[in-house]
Backbone as numpy.savetxt, mean C-alpha at the origin, in Angstrom:
# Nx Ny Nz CAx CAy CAz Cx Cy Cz
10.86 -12.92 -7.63 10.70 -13.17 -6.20 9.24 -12.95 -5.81
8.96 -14.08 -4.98 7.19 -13.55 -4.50 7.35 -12.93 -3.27
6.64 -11.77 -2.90 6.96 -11.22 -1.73 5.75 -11.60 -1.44
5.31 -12.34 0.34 4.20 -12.63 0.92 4.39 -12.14 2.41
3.84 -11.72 2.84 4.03 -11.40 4.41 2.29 -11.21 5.10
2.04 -12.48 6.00 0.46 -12.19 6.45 0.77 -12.61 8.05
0.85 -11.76 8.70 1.05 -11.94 10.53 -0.39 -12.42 10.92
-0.36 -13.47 11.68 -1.27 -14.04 12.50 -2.13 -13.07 12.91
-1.74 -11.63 13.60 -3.30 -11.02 13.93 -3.89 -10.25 12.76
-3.32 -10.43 11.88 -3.86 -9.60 10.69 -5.03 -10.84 10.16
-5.07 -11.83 10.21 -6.51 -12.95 10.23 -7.60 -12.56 10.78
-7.25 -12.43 12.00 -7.91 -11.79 12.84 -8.96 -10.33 12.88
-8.00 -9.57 12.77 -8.12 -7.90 12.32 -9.35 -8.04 11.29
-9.20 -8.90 10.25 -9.95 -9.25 9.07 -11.59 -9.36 9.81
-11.90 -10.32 10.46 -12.62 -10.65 11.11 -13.45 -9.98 11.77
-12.61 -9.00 12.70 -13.04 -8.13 13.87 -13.69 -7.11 12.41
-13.19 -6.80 11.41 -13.72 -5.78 10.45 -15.01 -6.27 9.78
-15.18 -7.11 9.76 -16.77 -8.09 9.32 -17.65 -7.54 10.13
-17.29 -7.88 11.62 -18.21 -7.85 12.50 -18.97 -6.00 12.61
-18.24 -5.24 12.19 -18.19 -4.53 12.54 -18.79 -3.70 12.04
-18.29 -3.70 10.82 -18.94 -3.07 9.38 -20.67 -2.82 9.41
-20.92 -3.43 9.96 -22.71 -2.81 9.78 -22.97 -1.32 10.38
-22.12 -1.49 11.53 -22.57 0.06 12.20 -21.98 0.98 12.01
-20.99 0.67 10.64 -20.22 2.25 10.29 -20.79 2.59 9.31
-21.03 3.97 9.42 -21.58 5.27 8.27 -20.50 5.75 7.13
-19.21 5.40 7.38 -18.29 6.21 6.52 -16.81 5.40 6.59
-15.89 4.78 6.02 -15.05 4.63 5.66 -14.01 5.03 5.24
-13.02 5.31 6.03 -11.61 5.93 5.62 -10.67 4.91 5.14
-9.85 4.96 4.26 -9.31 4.39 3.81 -7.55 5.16 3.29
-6.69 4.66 4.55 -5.42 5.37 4.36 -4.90 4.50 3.23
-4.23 5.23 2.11 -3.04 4.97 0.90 -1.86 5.92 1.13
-0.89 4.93 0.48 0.15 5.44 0.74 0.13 6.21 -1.03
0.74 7.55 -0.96 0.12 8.50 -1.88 1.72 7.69 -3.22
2.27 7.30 -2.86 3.26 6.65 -3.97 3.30 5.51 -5.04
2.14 4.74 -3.98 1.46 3.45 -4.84 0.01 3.26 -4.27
-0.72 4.11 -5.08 -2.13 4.21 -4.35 -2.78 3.41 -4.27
-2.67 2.70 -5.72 -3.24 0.99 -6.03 -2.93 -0.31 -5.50
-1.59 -0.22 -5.36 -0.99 -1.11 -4.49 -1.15 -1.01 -3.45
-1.12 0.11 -2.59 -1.72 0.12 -1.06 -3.08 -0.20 -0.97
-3.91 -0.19 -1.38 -5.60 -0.58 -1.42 -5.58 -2.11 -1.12
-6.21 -2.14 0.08 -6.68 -3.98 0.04 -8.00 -4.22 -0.45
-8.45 -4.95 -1.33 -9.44 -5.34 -2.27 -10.41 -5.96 -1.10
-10.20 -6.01 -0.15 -10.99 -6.55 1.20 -11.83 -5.55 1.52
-11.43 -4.26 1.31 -12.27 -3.17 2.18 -13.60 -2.77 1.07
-12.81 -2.74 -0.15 -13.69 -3.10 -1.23 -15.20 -3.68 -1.21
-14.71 -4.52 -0.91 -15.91 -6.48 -0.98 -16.79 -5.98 0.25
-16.02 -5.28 1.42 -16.90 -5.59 2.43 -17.13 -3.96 3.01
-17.19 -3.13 2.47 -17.94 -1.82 2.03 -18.82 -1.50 1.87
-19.11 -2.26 0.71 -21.01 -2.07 -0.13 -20.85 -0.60 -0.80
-21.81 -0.33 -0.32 -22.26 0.60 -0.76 -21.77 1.97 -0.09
-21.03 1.69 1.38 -21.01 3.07 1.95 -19.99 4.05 1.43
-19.76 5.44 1.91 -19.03 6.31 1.50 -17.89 5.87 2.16
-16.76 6.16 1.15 -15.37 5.94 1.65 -14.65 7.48 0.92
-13.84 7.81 1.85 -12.43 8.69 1.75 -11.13 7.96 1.20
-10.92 8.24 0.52 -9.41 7.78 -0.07 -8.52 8.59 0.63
-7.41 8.85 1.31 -6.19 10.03 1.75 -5.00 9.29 0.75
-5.08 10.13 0.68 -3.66 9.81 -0.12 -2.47 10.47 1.04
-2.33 9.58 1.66 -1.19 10.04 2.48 0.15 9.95 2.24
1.27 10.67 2.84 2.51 10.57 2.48 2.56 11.65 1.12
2.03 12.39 1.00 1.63 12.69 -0.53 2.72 14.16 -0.67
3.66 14.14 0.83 4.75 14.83 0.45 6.31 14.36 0.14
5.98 12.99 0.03 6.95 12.27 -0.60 6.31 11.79 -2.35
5.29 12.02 -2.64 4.66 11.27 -3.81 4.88 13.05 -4.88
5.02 12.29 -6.18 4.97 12.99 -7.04 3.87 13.81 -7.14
3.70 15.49 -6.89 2.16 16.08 -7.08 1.39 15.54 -8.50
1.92 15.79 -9.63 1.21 15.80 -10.81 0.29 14.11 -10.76
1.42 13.63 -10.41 0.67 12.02 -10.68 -0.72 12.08 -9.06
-0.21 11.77 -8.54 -1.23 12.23 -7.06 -2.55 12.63 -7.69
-2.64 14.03 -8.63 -3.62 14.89 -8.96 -4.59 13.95 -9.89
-3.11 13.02 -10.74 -4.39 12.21 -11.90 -4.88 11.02 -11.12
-4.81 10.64 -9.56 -4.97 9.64 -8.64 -6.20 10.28 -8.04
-6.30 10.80 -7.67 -7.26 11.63 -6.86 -8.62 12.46 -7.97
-8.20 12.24 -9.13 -9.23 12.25 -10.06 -9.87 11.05 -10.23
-8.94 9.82 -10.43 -8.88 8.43 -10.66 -9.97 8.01 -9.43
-9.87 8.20 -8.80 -10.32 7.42 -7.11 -11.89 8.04 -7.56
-12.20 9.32 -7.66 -13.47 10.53 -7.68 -14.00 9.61 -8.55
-13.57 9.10 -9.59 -14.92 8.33 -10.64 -15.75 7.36 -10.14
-15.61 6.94 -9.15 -16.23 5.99 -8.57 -17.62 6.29 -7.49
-18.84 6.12 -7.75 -19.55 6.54 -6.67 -19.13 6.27 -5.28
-19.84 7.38 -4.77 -20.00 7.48 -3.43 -18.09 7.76 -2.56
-17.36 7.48 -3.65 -15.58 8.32 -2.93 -15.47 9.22 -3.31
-14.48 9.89 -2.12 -13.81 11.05 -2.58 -12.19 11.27 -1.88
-11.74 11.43 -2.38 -10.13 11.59 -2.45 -9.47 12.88 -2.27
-8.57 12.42 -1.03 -7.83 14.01 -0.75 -6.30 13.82 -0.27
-5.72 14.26 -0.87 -4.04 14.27 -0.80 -3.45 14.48 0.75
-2.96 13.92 1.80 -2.83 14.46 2.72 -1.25 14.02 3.57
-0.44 15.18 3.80 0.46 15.13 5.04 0.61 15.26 6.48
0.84 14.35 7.08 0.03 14.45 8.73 1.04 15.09 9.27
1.94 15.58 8.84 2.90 16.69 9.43 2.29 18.46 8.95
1.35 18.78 8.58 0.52 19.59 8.21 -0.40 19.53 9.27
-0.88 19.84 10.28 -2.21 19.81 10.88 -3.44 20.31 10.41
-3.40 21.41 9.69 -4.61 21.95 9.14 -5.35 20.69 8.33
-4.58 20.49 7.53 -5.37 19.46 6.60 -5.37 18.19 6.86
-5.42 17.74 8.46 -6.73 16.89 9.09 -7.81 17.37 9.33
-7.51 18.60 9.63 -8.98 19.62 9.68 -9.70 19.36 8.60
-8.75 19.28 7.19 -10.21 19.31 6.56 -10.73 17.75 6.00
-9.58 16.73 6.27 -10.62 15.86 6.42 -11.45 15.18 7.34
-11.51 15.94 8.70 -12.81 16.26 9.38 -13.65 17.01 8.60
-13.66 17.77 8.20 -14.49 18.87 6.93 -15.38 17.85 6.13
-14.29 17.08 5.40 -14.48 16.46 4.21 -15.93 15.05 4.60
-15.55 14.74 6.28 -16.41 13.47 6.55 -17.78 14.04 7.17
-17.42 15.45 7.18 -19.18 15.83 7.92 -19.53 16.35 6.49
-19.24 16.68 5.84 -20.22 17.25 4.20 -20.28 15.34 3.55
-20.06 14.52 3.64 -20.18 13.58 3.54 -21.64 13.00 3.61
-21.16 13.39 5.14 -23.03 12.76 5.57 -23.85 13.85 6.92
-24.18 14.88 5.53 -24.62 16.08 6.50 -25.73 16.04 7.65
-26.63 14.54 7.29 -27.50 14.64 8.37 -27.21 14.00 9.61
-25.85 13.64 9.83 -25.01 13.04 10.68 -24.38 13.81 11.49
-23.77 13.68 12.85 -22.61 14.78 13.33 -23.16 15.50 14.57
-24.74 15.55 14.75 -25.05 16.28 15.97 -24.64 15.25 17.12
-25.29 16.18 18.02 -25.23 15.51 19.76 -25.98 13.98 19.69
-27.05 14.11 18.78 -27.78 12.28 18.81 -27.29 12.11 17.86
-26.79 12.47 16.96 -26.30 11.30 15.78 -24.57 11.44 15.33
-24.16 10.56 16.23 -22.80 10.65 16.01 -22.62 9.93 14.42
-21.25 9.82 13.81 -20.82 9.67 12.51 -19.82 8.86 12.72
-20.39 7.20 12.83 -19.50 6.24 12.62 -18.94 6.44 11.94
-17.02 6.50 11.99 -16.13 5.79 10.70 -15.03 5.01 11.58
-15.06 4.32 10.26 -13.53 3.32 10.42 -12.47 3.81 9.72
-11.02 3.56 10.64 -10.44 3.91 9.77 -9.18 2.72 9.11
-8.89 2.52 8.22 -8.13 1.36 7.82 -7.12 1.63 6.52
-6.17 0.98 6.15 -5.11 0.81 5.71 -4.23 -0.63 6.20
-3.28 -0.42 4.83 -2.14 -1.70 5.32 -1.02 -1.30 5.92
-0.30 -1.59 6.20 0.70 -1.62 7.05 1.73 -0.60 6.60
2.09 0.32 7.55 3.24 1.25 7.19 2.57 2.54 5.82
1.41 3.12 6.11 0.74 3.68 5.43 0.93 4.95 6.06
1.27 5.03 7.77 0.78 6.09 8.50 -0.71 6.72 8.89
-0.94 5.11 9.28 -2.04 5.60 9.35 -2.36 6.19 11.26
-1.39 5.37 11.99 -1.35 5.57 13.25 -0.84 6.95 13.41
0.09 7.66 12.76 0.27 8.65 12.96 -1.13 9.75 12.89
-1.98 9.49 11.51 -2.86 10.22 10.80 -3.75 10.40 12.17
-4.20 9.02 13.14 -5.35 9.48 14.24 -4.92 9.74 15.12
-3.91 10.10 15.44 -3.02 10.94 16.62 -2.84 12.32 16.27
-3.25 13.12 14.96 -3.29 14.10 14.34 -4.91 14.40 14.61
-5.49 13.49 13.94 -7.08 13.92 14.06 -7.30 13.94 15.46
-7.04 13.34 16.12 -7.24 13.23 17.95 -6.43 14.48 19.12
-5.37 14.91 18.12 -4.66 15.61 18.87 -3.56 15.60 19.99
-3.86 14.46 19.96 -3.00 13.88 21.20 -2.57 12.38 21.06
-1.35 11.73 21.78 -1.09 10.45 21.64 -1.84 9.51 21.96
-2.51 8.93 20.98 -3.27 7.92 20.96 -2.99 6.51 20.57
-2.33 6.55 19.21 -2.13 5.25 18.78 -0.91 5.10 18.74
-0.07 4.04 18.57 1.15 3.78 19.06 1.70 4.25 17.58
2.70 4.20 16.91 3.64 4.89 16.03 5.07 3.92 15.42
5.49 3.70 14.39 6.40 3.30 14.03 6.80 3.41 12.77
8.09 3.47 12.44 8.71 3.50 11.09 9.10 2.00 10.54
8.15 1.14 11.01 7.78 0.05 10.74 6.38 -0.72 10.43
6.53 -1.67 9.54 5.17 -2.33 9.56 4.67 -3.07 10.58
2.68 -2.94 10.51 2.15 -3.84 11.54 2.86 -3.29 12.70
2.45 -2.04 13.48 2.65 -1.93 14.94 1.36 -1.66 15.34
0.42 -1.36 14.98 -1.11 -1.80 15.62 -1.94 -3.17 15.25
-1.72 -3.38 16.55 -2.64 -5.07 16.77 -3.59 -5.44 17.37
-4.71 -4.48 17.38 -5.81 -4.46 18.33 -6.68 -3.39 17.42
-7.75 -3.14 17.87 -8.98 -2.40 17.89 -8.92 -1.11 18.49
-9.68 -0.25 18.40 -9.86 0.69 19.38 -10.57 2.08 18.63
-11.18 2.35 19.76 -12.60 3.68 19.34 -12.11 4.71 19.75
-11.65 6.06 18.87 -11.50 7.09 19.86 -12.47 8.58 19.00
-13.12 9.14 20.18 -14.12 10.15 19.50 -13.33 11.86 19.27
-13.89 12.12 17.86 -12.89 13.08 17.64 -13.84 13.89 17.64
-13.50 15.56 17.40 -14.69 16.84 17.08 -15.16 16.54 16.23
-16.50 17.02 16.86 -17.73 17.25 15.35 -18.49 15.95 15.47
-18.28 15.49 17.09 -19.08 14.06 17.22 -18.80 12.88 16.03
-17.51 12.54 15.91 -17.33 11.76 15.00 -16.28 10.62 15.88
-16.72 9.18 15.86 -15.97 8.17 16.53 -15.58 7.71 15.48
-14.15 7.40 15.74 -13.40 6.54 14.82 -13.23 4.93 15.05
-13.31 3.96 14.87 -13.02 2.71 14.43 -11.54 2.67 14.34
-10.38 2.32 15.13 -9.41 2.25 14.41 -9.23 0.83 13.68
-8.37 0.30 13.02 -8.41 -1.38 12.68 -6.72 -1.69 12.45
-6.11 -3.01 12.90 -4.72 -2.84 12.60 -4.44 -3.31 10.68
-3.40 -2.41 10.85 -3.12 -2.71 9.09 -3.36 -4.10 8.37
-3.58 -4.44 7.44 -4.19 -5.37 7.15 -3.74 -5.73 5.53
-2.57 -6.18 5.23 -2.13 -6.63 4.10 -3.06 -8.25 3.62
-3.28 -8.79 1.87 -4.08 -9.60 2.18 -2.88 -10.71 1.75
-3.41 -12.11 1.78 -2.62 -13.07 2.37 -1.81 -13.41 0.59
-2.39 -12.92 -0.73 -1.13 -13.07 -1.66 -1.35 -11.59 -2.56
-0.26 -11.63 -3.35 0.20 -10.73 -4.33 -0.43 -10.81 -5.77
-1.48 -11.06 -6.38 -2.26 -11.54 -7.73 -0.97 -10.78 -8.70
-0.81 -9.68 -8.27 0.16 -8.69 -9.08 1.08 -8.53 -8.61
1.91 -8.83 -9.02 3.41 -9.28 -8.59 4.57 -7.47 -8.63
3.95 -6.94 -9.58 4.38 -6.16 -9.44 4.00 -4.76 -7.78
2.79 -5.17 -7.71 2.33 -4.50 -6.33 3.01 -5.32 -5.03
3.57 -6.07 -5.39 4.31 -6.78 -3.88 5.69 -6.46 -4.17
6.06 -5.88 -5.64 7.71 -5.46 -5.37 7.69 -3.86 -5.12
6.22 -3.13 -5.08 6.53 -1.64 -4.65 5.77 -1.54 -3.55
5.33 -2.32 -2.82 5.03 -2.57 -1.32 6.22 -2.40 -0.35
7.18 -3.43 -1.09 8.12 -3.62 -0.15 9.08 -2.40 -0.42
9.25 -1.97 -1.80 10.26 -0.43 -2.03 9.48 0.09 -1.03
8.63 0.39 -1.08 8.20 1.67 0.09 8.20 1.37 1.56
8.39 0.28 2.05 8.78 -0.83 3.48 7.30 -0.96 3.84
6.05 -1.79 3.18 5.08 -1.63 3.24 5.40 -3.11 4.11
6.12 -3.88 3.54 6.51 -5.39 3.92 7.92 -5.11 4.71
7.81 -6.22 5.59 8.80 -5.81 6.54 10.01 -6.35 5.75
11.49 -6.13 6.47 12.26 -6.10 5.33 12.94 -7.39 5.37
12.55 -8.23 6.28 13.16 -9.82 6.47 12.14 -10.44 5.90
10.75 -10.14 4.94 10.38 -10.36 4.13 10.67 -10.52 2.72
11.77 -9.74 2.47 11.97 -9.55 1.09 13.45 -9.56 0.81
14.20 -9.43 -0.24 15.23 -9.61 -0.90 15.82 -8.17 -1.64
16.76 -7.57 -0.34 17.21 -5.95 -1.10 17.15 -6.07 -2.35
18.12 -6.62 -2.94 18.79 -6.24 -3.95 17.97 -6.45 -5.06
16.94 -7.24 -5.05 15.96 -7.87 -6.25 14.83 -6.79 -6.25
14.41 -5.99 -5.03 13.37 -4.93 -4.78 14.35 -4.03 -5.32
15.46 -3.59 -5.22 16.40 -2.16 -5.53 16.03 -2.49 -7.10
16.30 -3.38 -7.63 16.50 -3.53 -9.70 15.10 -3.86 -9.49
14.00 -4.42 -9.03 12.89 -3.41 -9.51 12.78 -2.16 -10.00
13.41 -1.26 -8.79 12.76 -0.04 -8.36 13.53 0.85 -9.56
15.00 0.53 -9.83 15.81 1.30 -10.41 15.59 0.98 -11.85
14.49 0.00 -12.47 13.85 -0.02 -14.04 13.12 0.76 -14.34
12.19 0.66 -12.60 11.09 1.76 -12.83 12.04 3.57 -12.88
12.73 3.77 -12.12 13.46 5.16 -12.00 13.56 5.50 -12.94
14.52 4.28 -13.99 15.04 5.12 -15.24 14.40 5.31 -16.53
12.87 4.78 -16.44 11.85 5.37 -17.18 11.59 6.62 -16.71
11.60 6.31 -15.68 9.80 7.64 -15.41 10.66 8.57 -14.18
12.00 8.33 -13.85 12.61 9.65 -13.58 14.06 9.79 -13.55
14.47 9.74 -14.71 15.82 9.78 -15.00 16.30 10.92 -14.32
16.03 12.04 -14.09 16.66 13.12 -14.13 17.08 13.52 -12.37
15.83 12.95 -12.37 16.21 12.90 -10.50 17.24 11.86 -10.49
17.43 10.65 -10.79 18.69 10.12 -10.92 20.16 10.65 -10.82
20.01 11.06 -11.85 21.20 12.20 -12.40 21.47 12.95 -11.73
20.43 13.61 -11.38 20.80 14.79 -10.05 21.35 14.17 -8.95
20.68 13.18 -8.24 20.95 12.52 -6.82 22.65 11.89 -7.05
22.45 11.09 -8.09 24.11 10.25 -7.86 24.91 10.87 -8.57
24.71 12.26 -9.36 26.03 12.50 -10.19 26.28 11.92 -11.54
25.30 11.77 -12.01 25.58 10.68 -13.19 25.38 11.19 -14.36
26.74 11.62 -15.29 26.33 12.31 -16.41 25.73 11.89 -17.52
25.67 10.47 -17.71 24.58 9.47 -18.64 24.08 8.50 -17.74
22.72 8.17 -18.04 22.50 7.33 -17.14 22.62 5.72 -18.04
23.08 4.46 -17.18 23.17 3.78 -17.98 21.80 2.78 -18.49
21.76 1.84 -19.54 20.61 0.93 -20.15 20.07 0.41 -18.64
20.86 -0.73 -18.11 20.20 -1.52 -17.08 19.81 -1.55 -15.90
19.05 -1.84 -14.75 18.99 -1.31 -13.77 20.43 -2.11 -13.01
20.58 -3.08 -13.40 21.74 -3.78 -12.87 22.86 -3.09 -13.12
23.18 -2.22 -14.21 24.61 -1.06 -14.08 24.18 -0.23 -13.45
22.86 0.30 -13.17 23.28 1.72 -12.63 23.58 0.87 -10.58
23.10 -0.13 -10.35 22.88 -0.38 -8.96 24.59 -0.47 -9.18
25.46 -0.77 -10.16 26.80 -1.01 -9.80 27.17 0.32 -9.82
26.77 1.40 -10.10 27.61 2.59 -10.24 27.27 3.25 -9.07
26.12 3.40 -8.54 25.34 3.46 -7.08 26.63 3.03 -6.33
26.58 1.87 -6.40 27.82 1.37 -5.32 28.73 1.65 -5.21
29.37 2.27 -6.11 30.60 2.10 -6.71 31.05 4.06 -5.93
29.93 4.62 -6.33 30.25 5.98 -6.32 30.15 5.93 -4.32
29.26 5.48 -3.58 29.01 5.32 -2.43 30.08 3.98 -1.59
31.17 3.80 -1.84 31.80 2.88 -1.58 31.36 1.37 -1.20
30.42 0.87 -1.79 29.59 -0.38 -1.18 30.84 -1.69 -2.18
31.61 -1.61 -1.58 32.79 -2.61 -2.22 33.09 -3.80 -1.57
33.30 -4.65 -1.84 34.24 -5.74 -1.15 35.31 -6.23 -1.54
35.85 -7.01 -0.95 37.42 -7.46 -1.10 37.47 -8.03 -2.92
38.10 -7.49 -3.80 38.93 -7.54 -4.94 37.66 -6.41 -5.69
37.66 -5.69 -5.51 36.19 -4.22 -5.90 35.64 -4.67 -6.50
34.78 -6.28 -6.05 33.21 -6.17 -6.47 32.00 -5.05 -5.31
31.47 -4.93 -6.19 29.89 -4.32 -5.42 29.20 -5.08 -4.79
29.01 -4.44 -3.71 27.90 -5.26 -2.46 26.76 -4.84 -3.27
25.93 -5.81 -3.77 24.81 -4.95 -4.25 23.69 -4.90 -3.18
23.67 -5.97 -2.05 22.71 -5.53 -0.75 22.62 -4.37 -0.29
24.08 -3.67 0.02 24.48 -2.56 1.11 24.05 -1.20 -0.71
24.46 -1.34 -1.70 24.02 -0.77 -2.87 22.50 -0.46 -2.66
21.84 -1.56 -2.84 20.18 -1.48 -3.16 19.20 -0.96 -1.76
20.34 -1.26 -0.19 19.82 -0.66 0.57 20.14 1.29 0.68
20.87 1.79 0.12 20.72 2.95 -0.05 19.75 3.34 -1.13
19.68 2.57 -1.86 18.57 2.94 -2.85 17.29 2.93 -2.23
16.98 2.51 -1.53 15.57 2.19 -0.93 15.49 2.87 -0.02
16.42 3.24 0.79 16.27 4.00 2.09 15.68 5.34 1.09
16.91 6.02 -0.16 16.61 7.13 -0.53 15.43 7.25 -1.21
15.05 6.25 -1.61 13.39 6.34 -2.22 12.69 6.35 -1.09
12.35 6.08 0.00 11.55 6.29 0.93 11.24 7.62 1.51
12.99 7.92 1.54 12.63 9.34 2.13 12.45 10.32 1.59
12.23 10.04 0.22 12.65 11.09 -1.03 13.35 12.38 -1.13
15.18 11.42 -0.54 16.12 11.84 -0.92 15.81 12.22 -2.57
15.52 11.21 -3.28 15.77 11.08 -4.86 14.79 12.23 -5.37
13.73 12.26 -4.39 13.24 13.54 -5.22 11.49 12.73 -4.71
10.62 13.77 -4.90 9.29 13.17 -4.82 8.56 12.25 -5.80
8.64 11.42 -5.41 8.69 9.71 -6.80 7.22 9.20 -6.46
6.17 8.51 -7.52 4.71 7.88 -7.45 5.38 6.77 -8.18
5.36 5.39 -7.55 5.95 4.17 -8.57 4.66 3.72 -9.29
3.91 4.40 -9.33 2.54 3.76 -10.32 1.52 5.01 -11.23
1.29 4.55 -11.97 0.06 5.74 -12.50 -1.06 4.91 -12.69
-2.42 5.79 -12.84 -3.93 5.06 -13.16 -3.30 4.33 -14.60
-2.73 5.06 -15.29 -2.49 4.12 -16.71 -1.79 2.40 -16.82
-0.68 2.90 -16.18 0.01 1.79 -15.55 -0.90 0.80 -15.01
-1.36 0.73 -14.19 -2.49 0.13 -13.53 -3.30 -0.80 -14.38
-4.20 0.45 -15.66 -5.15 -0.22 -16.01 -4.76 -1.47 -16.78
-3.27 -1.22 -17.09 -2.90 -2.45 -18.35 -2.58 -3.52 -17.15
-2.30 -3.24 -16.38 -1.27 -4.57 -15.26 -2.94 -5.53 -14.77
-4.22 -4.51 -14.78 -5.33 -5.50 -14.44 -5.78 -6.15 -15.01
-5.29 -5.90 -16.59 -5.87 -7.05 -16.62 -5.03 -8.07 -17.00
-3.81 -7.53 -17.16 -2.65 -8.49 -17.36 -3.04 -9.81 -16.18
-2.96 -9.36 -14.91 -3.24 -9.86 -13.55 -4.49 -10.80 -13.70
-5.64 -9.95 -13.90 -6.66 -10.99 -14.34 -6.56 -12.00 -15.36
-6.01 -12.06 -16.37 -5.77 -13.31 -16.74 -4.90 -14.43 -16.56
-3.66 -13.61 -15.52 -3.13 -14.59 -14.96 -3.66 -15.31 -13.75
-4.88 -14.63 -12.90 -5.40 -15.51 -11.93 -6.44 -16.30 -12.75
-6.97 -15.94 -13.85 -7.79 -16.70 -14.51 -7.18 -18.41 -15.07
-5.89 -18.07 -15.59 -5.12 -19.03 -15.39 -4.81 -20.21 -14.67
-4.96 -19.46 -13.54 -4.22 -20.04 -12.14 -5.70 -20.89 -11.67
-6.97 -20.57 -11.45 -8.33 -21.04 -11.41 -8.37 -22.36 -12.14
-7.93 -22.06 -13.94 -8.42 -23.11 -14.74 -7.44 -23.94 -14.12
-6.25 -23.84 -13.77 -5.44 -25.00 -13.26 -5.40 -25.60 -12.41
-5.89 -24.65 -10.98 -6.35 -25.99 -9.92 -7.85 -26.45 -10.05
-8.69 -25.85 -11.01 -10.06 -26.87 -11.53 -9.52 -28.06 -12.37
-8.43 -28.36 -12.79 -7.93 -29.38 -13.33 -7.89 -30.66 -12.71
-6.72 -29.69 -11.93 -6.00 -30.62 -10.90 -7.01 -31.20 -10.02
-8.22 -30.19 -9.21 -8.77 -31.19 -8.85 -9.56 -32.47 -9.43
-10.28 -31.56 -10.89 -10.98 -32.87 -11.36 -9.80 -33.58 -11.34
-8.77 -34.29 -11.41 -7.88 -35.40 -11.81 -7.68 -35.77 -9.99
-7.81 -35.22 -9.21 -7.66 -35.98 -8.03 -8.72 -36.47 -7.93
-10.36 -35.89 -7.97 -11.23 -36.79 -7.99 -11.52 -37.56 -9.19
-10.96 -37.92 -10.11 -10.87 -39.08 -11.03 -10.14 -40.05 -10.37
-9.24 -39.84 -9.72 -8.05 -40.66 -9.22 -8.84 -41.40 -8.10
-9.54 -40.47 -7.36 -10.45 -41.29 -6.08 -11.31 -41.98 -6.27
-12.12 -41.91 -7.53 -13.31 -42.99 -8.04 -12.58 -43.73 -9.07
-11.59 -44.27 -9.63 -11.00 -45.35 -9.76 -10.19 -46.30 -9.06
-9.78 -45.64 -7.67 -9.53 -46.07 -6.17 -10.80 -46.79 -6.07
-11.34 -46.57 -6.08 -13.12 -46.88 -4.92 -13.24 -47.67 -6.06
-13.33 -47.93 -7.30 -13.81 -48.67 -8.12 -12.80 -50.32 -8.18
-11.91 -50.15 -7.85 -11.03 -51.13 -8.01 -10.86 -51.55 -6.39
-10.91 -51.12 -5.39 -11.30 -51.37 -3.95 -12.71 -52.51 -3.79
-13.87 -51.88 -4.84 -15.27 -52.53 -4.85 -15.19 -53.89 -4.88
């Protein structure tokens, strides 16, 4: 399944972030702490440069600690970032990434020199929550949904620091197919975007590698089985998701699965590691490399097609 979801003001949003970008000093950059890689838009990247960016790993009390720790090492190799694990139900530790953005850029922050940042993420990251934490007060609007900020807006926090807000900003395809099926596990994509039951047997291949045991614990399951397609039937089966002659609903199935991975009922789950990653890029890169040589084909053969038109027209 290709999962794509790009809302009309998110074109936009794109845009307004071009313009903008010259007069910010510092870059925040909300991730969702479960798929750190997959939450990253390769946009903020490109049109960055050179400046300092913050990684948060937010949500990072639903994300697995150990993996988080080799993420937040992962992110640090890179000049000029730095990476910090954060729950916006914690208040202190917005404090310190106020901390974290004035040691940043220490000659920044007085009464004349305020400390442009922006702050940005994709959709359903929390990031609206995160500047209603740093601000203290209700500022940005809030939802347990994607894309509910659709506008701009500046608000100045302590320590003379103005924020940039920007609305979430998913980019318009998936190169990695696998980052658009743990977008949507985590409801990064809205959910009339996507296909329960095909995101649930994603999610439940990945589980029964890399956390069987939370499995076991959550549904009761004294072996767990080979496929992700038996265990979504035993899921159901144990949770009554039945229909008339006891087949399994596997929709109403795969939507408890997802709800409980979100909230980490199942336990504190990271659907990705830096390792994971490094093999899928370049897997990815040679499949867009692919995809390049094929519409350079196609076009040379449409313009072959047009100058033997024009030649036989002559």
């Amino acid at each position: 399944m290709a999962i794509q979801w790009y809302p009309g003001h998110m074109h936009k949003a794109q845009k307004q972030i071009k313009e903008v970008m010259p007069k910010i000093d510092l870059i925040i950059e909300v991730l969702d702490a479960r798929i750190p890689y997959s939450s990253e838009n390769p946009m903020v990247a490109s049109l960055r440069g050179d400046k300092p960016c913050i990684k948060v790993l937010n949500k990072s009390d639903l994300a697995d600690p150990k993996t988080t720790a080799l993420w937040q090492e992962y992110f640090e190799q890179e000049q000029g970032v730095k990476a910090i694990p954060l729950c916006t139900i914690q208040g202190n530790q917005t404090q310190d990434l106020l901390k974290l953005c004035r040691s940043m850029l220490p000659n920044k922050g007085g009464v004349d020199k305020p400390i442009h940042t922006m702050i940005c993420g994709i959709p359903n990251v929390g990031k609206s929550t995160l500047i209603n934490a740093l601000a203290g007060r209700q500022i940005a609007k809030t939802g347990n949904e994607p894309a509910v900020t659709k506008a701009q807006q500046r608000i100045r926090l302590d320590g003379n620091i103005i924020l940039s807000d920007t609305p979430g900003i998913l980019w318009p395809k998936f190169d990695n197919v696998a980052s658009g099926y743990r977008l949507a596990a985590t409801g990064a994509v809205k959910d009339t975007a996507m296909e329960y039951d095909d995101v649930a047997a994603f999610t439940c291949e990945y589980l029964l590698q890399a956390y069987p045991e939370q499995l076991k614990a959550r549904y009761k399951l004294e072996e767990l089985p080979e496929s992700e397609v038996v265990l979504m039937e035993e899921i159901g089966r144990k949770r009554g998701c039945l229909v008339r002659g006891g087949q399994v609903d596997y929709v109403k199935a795969a939507t408890i699965i997802l709800n409980e991975l979100r909230d980490a009922t199942i336990g504190r789950i990271t659907l990705e590691t830096p390792e994971m990653v490094a093999v899928e890029k370049v897997e990815t890169a040679k499949i867009v490399a692919e995809k390049e040589e094929r519409k350079k084909m196609v076009e040379e053969l449409q313009k072959a097609k047009k100058r033997q038109r024009r030649r036989k027209n002559s």
